[in-house]
C-alpha positions as a Markdown table, in Angstrom:
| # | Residue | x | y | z |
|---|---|---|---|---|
| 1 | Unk | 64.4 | 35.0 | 6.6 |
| 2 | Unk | 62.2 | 37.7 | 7.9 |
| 3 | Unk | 58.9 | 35.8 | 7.2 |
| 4 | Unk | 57.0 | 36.4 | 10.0 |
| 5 | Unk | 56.4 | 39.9 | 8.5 |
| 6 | Unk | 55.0 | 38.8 | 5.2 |
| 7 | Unk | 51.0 | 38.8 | 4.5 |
| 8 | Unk | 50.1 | 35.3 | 3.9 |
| 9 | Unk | 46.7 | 34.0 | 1.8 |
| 10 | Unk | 44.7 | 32.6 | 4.5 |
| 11 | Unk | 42.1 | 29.7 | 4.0 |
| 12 | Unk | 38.8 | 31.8 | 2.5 |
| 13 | Unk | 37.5 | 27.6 | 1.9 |
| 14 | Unk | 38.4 | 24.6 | 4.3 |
| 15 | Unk | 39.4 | 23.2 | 0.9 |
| 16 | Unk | 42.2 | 25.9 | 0.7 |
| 17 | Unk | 44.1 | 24.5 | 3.3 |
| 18 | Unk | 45.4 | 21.7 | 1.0 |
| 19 | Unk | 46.7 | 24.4 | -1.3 |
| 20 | Unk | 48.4 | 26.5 | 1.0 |
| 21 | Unk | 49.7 | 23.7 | 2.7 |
| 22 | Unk | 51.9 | 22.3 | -1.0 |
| 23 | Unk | 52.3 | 26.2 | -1.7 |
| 24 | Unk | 54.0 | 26.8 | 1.8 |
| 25 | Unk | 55.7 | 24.0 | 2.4 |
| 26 | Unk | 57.4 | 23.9 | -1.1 |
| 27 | Unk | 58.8 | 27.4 | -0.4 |
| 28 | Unk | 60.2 | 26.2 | 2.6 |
| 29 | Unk | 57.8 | 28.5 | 4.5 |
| 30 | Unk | 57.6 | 26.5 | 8.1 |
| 31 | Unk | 55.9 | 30.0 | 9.8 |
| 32 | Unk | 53.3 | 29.7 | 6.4 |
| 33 | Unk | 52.7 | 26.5 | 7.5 |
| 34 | Unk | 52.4 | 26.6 | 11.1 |
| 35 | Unk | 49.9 | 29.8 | 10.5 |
| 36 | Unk | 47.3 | 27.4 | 9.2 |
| 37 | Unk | 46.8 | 25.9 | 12.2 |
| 38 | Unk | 44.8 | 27.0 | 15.3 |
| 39 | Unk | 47.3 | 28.3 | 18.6 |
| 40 | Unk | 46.0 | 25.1 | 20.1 |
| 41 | Unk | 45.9 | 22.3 | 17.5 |
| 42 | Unk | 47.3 | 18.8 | 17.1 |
| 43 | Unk | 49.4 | 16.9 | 14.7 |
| 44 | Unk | 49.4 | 13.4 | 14.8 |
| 45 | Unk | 52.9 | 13.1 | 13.8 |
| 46 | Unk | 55.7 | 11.8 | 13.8 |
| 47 | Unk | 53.9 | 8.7 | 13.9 |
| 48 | Unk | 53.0 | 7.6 | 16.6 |
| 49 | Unk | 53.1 | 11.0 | 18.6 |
| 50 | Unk | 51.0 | 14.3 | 18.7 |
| 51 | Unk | 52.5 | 17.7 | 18.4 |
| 52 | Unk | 50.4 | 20.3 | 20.2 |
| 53 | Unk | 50.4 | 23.8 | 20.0 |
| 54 | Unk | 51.1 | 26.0 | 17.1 |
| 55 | Unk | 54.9 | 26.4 | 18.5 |
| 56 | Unk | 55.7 | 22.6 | 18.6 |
| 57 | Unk | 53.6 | 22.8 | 15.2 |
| 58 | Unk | 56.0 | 25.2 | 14.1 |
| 59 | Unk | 59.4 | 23.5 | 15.1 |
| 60 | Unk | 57.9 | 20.3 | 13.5 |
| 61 | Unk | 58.0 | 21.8 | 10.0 |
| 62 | Unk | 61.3 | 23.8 | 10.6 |
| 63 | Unk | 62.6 | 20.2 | 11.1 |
| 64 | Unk | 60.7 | 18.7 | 8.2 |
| 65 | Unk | 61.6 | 21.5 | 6.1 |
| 66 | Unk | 65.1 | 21.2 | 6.3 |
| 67 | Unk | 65.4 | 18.6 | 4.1 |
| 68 | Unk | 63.6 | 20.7 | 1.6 |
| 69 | Unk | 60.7 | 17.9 | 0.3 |
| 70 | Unk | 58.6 | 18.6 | -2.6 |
| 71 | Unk | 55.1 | 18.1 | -1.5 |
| 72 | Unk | 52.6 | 17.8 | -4.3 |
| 73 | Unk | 48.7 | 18.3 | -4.8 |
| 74 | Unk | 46.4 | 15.6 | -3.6 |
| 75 | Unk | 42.7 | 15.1 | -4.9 |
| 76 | Unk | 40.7 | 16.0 | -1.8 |
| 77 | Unk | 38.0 | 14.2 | -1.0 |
| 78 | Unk | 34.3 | 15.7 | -0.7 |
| 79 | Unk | 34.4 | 18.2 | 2.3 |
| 80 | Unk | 32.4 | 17.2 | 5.0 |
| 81 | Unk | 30.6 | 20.8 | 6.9 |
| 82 | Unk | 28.7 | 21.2 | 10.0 |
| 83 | Unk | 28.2 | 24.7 | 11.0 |
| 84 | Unk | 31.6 | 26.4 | 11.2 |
| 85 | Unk | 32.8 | 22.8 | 10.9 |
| 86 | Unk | 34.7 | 20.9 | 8.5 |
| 87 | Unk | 36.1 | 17.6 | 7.9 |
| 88 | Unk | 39.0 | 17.7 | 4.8 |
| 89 | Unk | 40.7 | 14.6 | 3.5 |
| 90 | Unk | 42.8 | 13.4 | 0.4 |
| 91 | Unk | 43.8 | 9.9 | -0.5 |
| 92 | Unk | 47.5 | 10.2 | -0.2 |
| 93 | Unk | 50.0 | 9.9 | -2.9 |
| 94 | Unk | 52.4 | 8.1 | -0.8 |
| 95 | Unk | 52.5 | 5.3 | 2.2 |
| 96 | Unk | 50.5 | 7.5 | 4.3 |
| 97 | Unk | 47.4 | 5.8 | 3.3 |
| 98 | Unk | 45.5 | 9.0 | 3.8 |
| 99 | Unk | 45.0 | 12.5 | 5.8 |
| 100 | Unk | 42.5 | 14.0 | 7.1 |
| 101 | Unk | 41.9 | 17.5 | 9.0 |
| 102 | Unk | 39.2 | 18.6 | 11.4 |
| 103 | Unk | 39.1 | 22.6 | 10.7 |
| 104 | Unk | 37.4 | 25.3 | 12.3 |
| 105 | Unk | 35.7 | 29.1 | 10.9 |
| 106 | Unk | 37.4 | 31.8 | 12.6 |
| 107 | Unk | 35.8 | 34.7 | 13.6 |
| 108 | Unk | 37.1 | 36.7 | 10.8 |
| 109 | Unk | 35.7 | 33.9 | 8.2 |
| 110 | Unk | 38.9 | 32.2 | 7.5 |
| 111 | Unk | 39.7 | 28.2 | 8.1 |
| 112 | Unk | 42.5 | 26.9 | 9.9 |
| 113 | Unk | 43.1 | 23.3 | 11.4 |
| 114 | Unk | 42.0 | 22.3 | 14.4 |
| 115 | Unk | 43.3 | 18.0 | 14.0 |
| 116 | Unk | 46.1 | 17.1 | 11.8 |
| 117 | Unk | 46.1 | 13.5 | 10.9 |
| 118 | Unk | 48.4 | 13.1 | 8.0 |
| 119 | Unk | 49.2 | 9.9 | 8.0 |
| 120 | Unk | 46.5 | 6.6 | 8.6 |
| 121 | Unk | 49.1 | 3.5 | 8.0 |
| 122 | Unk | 47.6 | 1.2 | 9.9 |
C-alpha cells in the first residue's frame, strides 16, 4: 500500500493519541497505528498476553485490521501529567470495561505510548 512513505500527524497532546488511534485504524492504516507507539512498548493484548515491541505491535494490527472494524471515539478521561509523563484513559464503549495508556514526550515534543492497556475485563 506504500504507507510507510506517507507523513503521518503525530501526537502534539497525549490526548491526541486517542484521535489518531480511531483516525488510523479506520483507514486500515496498521503502520499509522503501530507509529504511535514507542520501538519498545507493550500491549496488553490479546487478552491475556503482552505484545512487545513496535514490530509485534505492528503485526498485531495488520491482524486486527483485516477484518476492517470501525473503531469509534471514546470520551477520555482527565489526563493525568507528570513531567514528560502521562496517564490517558477512556471508559470504553464496549466489554472492554476501560483502556488506559502510559505515554511518554519525545525529544522532538511529540507523545507516543509507552503501555497499552486496552482492555480491563476483569
Amino acid at each position: 500500500m506504500g504507507t510507510e512513505s506517507m507523513e503521518r500527524e503525530r501526537a502534539a497532546n497525549p490526548e491526541d493519541l486517542t484521535r489518531l488511534f480511531v483516525e488510523f485504524g479506520n483507514a486500515g492504516d496498521a503502520e499509522g497505528l503501530a507509529g504511535l507507539y514507542e520501538p519498545d512498548a507493550v500491549v496488553a493484548f490479546p487478552p491475556g498476553k503482552m505484545t512487545v515491541g513496535r514490530a509485534a505491535i505492528l503485526a498485531l494490527y495488520q491482524g486486527m485490521l483485516s477484518a476492517r472494524p470501525q473503531f469509534k471515539m471514546e470520551t477520555p478521561l482527565p489526563t493525568l501529567r507528570l513531567g514528560d509523563i502521562a496517564l490517558t484513559a477512556t471508559p470504553a464503549r464496549d466489554e472492554a470495561g476501560a483502556r488506559a495508556q502510559v505515554v511518554r514526550r519525545q525529544p522532538d515534543g511529540t507523545w507516543l505510548r509507552v503501555l497499552d492497556r486496552p482492555d480491563f475485563r476483569g
